[in-house]
C-alpha positions in Angstrom: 14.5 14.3 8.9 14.5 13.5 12.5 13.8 15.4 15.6 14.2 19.2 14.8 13.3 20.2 18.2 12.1 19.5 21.6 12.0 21.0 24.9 11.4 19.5 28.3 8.9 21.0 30.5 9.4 21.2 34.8 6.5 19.1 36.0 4.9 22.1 37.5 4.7 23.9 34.1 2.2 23.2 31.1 1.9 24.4 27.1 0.1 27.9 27.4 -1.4 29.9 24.8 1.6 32.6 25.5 4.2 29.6 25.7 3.3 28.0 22.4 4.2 30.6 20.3 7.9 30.8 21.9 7.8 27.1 21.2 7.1 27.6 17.5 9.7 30.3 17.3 12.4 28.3 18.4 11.4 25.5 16.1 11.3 27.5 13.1 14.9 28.4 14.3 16.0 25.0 14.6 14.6 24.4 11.1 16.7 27.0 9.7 19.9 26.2 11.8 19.8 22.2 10.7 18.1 22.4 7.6 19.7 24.9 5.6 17.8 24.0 2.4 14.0 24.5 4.4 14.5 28.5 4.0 15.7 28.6 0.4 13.0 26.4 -0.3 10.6 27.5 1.2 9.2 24.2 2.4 5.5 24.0 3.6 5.3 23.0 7.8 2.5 21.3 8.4 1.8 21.2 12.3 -1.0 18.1 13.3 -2.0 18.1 16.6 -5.5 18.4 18.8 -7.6 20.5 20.3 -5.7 21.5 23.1 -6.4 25.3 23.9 -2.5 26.2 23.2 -2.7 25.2 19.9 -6.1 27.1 18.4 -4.9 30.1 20.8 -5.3 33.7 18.8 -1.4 34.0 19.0 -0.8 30.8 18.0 -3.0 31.4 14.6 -1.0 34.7 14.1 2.2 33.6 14.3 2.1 30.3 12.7 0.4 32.6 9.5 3.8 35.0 9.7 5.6 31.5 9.5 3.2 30.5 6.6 2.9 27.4 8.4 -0.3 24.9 8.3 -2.3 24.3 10.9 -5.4 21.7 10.1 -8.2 21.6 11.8 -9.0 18.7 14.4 -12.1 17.0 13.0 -14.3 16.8 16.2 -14.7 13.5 18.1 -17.2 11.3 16.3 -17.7 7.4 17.7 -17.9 6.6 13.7 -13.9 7.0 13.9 -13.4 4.7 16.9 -11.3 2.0 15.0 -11.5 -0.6 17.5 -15.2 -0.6 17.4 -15.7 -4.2 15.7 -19.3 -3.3 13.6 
């Protein structure tokens, strides 16, 4: 599919938990402008990303649950997943 959507950020400014949301509103636009066929098919998102406080924010949760998008979990840090570890 390609890139949907992106916005570039002034270097003074950073992802809030109020900012996020605006961001996920404007993607699920761009969804619906460029891929015609996500809203009649009601295609699953599913959004991957960390722990980042923007992303688990409350208003974040809400809205992506109004867009019946997914949103897994970020399993927490364990040094069993470091790949480059050579045991």
């Amino acid at each position: 599919m390609g890139v949907v959507y992106y916005e570039m950020l002034n270097p003074n400014q950073s992802i809030t938990g109020d900012r996020y949301p605006l961001q996920l509103m404007l993607l699920s636009r761009a969804l619906k402008e460029k891929q015609p066929l996500y809203e009649r098919r009601h295609d699953k998102v599913i959004l991957k990303h960390g722990n980042a406080r923007p992303h688990v924010a409350k208003p974040v949760k809400t809205y992506s649950e109004t867009l019946k998008w997914e949103i897994p979990p970020h399993p927490p840090y364990s040094s069993d997943n470091y790949l480059s570890d050579p045991k």
